[in-house]
Each structure stands twice: as C-alpha cells, then as structure tokens.
C-alpha positions in Angstrom: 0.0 0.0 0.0 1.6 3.5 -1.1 1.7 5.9 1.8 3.0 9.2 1.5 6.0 8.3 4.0 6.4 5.4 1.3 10.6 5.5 -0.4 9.9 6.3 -3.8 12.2 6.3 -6.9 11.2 7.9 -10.2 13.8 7.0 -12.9 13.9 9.4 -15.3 12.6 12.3 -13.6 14.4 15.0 -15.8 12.2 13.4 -19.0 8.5 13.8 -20.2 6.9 11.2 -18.1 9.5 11.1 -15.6 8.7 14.4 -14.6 4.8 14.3 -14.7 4.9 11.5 -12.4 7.4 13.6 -9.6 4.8 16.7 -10.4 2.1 14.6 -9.7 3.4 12.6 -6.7 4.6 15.9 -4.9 0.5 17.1 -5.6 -1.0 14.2 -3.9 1.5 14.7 -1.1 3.9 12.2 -1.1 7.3 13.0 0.7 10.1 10.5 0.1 10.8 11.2 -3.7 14.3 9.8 -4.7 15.6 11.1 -8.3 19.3 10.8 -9.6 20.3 12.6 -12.8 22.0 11.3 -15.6 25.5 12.5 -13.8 24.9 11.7 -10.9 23.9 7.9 -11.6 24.6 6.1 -15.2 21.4 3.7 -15.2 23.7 1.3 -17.4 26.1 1.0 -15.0 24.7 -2.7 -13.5 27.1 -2.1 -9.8 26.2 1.2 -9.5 22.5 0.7 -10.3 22.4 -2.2 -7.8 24.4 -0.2 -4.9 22.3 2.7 -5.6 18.6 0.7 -5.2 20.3 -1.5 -1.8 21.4 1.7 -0.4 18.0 3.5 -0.6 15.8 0.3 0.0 12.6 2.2 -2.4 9.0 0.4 -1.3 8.0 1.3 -5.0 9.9 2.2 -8.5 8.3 4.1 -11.5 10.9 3.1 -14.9 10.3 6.4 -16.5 14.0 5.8 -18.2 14.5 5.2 -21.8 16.2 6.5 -25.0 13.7 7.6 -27.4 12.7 9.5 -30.3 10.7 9.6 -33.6 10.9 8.1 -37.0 14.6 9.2 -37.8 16.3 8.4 -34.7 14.8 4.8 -34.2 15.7 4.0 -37.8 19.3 4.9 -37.6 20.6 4.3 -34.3 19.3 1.4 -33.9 22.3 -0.2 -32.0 21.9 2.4 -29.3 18.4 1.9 -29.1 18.5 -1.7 -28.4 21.7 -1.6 -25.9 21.1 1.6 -23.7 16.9 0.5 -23.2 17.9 -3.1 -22.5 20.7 -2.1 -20.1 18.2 0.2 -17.7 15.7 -2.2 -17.8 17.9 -5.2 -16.6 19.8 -3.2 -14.2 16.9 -1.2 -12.6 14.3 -4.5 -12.8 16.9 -6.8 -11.3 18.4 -4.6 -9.0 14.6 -3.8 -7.6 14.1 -7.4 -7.0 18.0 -7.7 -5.5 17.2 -5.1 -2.8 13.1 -6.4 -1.9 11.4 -3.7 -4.2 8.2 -5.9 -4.3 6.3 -3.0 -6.4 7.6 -1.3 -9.7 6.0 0.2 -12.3 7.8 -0.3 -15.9 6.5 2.2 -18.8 6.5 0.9 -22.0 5.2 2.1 -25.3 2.8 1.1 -27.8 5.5 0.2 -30.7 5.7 -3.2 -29.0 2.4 -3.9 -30.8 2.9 -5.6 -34.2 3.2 -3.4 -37.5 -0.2 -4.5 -39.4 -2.5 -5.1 -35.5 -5.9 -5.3 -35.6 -7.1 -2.6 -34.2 -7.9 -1.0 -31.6 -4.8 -3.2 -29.7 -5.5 -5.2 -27.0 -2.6 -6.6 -25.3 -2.9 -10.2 -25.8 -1.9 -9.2 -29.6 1.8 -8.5 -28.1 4.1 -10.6 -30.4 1.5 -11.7 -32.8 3.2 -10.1 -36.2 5.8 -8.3 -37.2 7.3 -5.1 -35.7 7.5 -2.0 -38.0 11.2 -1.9 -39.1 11.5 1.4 -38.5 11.9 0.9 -34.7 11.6 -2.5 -34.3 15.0 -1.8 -32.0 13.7 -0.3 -29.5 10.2 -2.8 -29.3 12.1 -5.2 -28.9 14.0 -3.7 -26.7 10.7 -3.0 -24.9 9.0 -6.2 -24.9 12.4 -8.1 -23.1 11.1 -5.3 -20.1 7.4 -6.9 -20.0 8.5 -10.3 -20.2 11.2 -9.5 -17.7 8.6 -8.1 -15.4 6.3 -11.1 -16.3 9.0 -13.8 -15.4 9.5 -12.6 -11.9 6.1 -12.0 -11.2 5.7 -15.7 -12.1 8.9 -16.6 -10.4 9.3 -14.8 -7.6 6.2 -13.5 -6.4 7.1 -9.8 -7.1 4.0 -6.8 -8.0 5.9 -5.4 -11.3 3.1 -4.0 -13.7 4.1 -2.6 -17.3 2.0 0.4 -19.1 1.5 0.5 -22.5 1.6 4.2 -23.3 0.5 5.4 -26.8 2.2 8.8 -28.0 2.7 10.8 -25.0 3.3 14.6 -25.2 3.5 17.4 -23.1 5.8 20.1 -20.7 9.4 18.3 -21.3 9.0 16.9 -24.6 11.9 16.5 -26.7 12.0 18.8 -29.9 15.3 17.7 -31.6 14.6 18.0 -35.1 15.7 14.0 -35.4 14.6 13.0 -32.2 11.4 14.3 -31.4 8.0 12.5 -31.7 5.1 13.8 -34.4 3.1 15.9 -31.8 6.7 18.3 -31.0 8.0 18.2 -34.1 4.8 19.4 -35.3 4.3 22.0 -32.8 8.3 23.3 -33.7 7.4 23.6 -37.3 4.4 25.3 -37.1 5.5 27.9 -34.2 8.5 28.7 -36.9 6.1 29.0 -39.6 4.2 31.6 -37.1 7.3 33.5 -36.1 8.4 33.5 -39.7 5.5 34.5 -41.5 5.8 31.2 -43.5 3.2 29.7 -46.2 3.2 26.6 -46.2 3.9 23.1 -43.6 6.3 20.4 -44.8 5.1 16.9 -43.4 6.8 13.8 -43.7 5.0 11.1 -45.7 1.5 11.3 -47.2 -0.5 12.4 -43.8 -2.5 9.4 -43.9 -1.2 7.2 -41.1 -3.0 7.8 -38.2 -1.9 7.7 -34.4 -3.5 7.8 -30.6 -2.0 10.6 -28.5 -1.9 11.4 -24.7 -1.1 14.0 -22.4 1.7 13.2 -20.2 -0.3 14.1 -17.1 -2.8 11.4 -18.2 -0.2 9.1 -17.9 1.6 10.6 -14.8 -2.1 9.6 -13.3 -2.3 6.5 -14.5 1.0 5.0 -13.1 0.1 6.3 -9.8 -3.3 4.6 -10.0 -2.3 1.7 -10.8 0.9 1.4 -8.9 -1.9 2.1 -5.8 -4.3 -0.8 -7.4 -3.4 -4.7 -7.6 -3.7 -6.0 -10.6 -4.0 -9.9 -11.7 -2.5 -8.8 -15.5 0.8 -7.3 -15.9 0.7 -5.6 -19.1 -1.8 -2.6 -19.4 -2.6 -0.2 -22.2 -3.1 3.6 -21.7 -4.4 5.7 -23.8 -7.7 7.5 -25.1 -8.8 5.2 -27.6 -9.2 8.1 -29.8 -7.0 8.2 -33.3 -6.6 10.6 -36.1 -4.5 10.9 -39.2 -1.2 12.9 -39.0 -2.9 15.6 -41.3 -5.5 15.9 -38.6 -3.0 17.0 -36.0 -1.1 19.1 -38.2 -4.7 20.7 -38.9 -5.2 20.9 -35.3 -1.8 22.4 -33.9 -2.2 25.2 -37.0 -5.6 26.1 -35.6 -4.1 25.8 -32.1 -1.2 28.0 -32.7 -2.2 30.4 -36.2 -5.9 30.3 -36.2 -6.6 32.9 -38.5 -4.3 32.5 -41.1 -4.1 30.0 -43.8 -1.3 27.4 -44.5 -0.8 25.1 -47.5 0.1 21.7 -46.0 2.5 19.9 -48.6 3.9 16.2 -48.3 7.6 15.0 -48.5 6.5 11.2 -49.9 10.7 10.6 -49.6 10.3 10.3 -46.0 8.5 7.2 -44.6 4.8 7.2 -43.0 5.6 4.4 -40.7 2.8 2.0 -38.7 -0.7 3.2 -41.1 -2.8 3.0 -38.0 -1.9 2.7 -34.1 -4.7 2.9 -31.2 -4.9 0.8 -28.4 -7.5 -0.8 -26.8 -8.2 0.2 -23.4 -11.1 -1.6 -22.6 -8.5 -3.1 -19.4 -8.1 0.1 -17.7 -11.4 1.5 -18.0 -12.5 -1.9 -16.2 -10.3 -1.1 -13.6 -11.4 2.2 -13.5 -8.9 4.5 -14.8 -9.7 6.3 -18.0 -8.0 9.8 -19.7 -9.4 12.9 -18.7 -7.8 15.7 -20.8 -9.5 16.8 -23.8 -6.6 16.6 -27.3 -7.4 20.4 -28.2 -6.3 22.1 -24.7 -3.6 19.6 -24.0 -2.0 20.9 -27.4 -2.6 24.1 -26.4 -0.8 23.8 -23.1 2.3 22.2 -24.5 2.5 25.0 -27.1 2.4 27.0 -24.1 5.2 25.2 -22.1 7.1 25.3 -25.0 6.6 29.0 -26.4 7.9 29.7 -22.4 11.0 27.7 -23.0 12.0 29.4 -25.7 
C-alpha cells in the first residue's frame, strides 16, 4: 500500500513522463521522492545501479527511463536503441528485486504492438506479427522489459506491472529535429512558420497514417493509480482510444497556434509514413477504473504553451 511516508524512486525524472509522475506525486503529497540525474547515476552501470537501489531500500519504483525518439532516430541508431533501453531495464528490474522492491511500475510504449495489428490493440496481440522496421530496435527492446517483469512475477512473487503508453506529449517533450515525436516536431514547425510568416507546412510522408495521442499528465495519473491498485494482469494499455491521421494533428496544432491565417500543407512522400494506424485498446483500464481525462485540443494548447515559455 503506497503511503506518502512510502521510499519512492522515479527514474527518469528529468524526461517527459519522468517528470509528470514527480509533479504529480509531490500534488498528492507524497514526501520521500528519490531522483538521480544522468550524472549523478549512469542507469547502465549494473554495480552502480544495484548499490544505488540497496542503499535506498525504495518500497515502489516508476521506470520512466528510456532513450527515445521519432521516425529518424529509431531507424538509424538502432544499435543504441537496443543496448542503452535493455541495459536500464535489466539493471533497474533486477536490482529492484535484488534489494526487496516488491512493487515497480515499468512504462513501455505502444510500438511493441505488431506493425499490421488489428485494431484498436489489445494486449494479448503482443508478439503476434511483425514489428514496424522502422523501430523495431527499441520494441524489442521494450517487450524483453514486460516479459522481464512477467517472469519474476511468475517466479518470484514480485507486483511489477508494465503500461502501455500510446504517444505521450507534453511540458518536457523533446523537440530535436531528429529526435522528437510527431506531436513536438509538429508544434516546432508550425511555431517557426508563425514567427516567420511562413506559407506553407512540410510533413513527412502522405499524412494518412493515423496515431493515438496522450497527455503526459494522463499518464503521470495512470501510473500512480495503478501502482496504488493490484492487478491480476501485468501488461496494461493507456491511452484514449481516440486516433486521427497525421494531417488531422497538423490541422489541429495550425488552428491551435495560427488560427486565423491560412497554411498550405505539402507532403515530402521521400520520407516514410511508418505504422498506417496505431490505437490501443483500453477496454482493461477503464474496467479497472482509470480512464483519460484531458481533452486533445487544450492539452496541445498547453504544451504550445510550455514550449513557447521555454524558448
């Protein structure tokens, strides 16, 4: 049972979700929040990672860790993808269970999810097809973290849940113009089309594919709940259950951010379009009473915020 005397520790805190979970912990009141940065603690260091978690003894762990990024980055660094996101997950999983952390929380993402899934996902489709190519790295990557978590439930007894995020955005997002996810690299482009009294927005590939998006403080709820809630399954999607094409967002971040004036959107068909559809099922956390409760339209407009404020 969390209490708010409970040892906590967030890895990742400095990231997106990381960082929405710390906001959101501090809110309810909880008071033993332990964070390490990058410096300060190399989650692929196995000894360090396993003297760090004996040392502090945490009742629960959020997994907030991971390298990620968008279309560019998972398809060309695909070596680092595969060896930095299996290192933290081994080190922080097993080192949990080396120093008696009966409760973690491991955040996963929707990508594990074959390439041509029916739709919407549920998560007894995990490893039914083929991964999309494009960042089949880091799924893979991911999935060895459920089954990880799966195999010492089973073995030994532990509470270690893993939540299938779809794409998450929000304060923190990353807006590297290789690494960044649709819904920031969107927002950067159109922001420099309004600051440079620009005519037309350039997306990648045709438009068509269509994706599930989240606000990070959805999911910053969600973890908590369910960290709070005993579960018989392991794996868990999160998400709205709500999709649109990539030509829909681009339509809705222009209105968002230039309402009055008009933009040509153009295509660049020499970049790829990647998964044609991605929304998950979340038929499991509704039943178990969670379900998302900001609206698309103001959660775009508060990360365009965030981000206007950052630069």
């Amino acid at each position: 049972m969390m209490k708010l005397t409970s040892k906590i520790y967030v890895a990742g805190h400095t990231g997106l979700v990381g960082s929405a979970i710390v906001r959101k912990l501090k809110s309810e009141g909880f008071k033993n929040i332990y964070t390490k940065t990058r410096k300060e603690l190399d989650l692929k260091n196995q000894n360090k990672v396993f003297r760090y978690l004996k040392k502090i003894k945490p009742d629960f762990i959020f997994i907030a860790a991971a390298k990620v990024g968008g279309i560019f980055s998972n398809n060309n660094f695909k070596a680092e993808f595969i060896y930095d996101n299996l290192s933290i997950q081994l080190n922080i999983i097993h080192g949990a269970y080396s120093a008696g952390v009966k409760n973690l929380i491991f955040l996963g993402s929707s990508c594990v999810y074959p390439r041509m899934c029916k739709q919407p996902i549920k998560e007894k489709y995990l490893l039914s097809g083929s991964l999309e190519k494009t960042n089949d790295a880091y799924a893979i990557a991911k999935i060895s973290g459920i089954k990880m978590c799966e195999s010492y439930n089973e073995q030994y007894g532990t509470n270690y849940r893993c939540l299938m995020p779809t794409n998450t955005f929000g304060p923190n997002d990353d807006y590297d113009d290789f690494n960044s996810h649709f819904i920031p690299a969107l927002i950067k482009k159109v922001h420099k089309i309004k600051i440079k009294n620009l005519k037309q927005l350039i997306l990648w590939g045709n438009g068509k594919a269509k994706r599930e998006a989240i606000y990070v403080d959805d999911i910053a709820d969600a973890c908590i709940f369910f960290m709070k809630k005993r579960t018989k399954e392991a794996l868990i999607n999160i998400g709205t259950g709500k999709d649109y094409s990539i030509q829909d967002y681009a339509k809705m971040i222009l209105k968002t951010i230039i309402p009055k004036k008009k933009i040509k959107i153009k295509y660049d068909l020499t970049k790829p379009n990647g998964t044609p559809r991605k929304v998950l099922n979340v038929s499991l956390a509704k039943n178990y009473g969670w379900s998302a409760k900001f609206k698309l339209r103001d959660s775009l407009l508060l990360t365009y915020k965030n981000y206007v404020g950052k630069n």
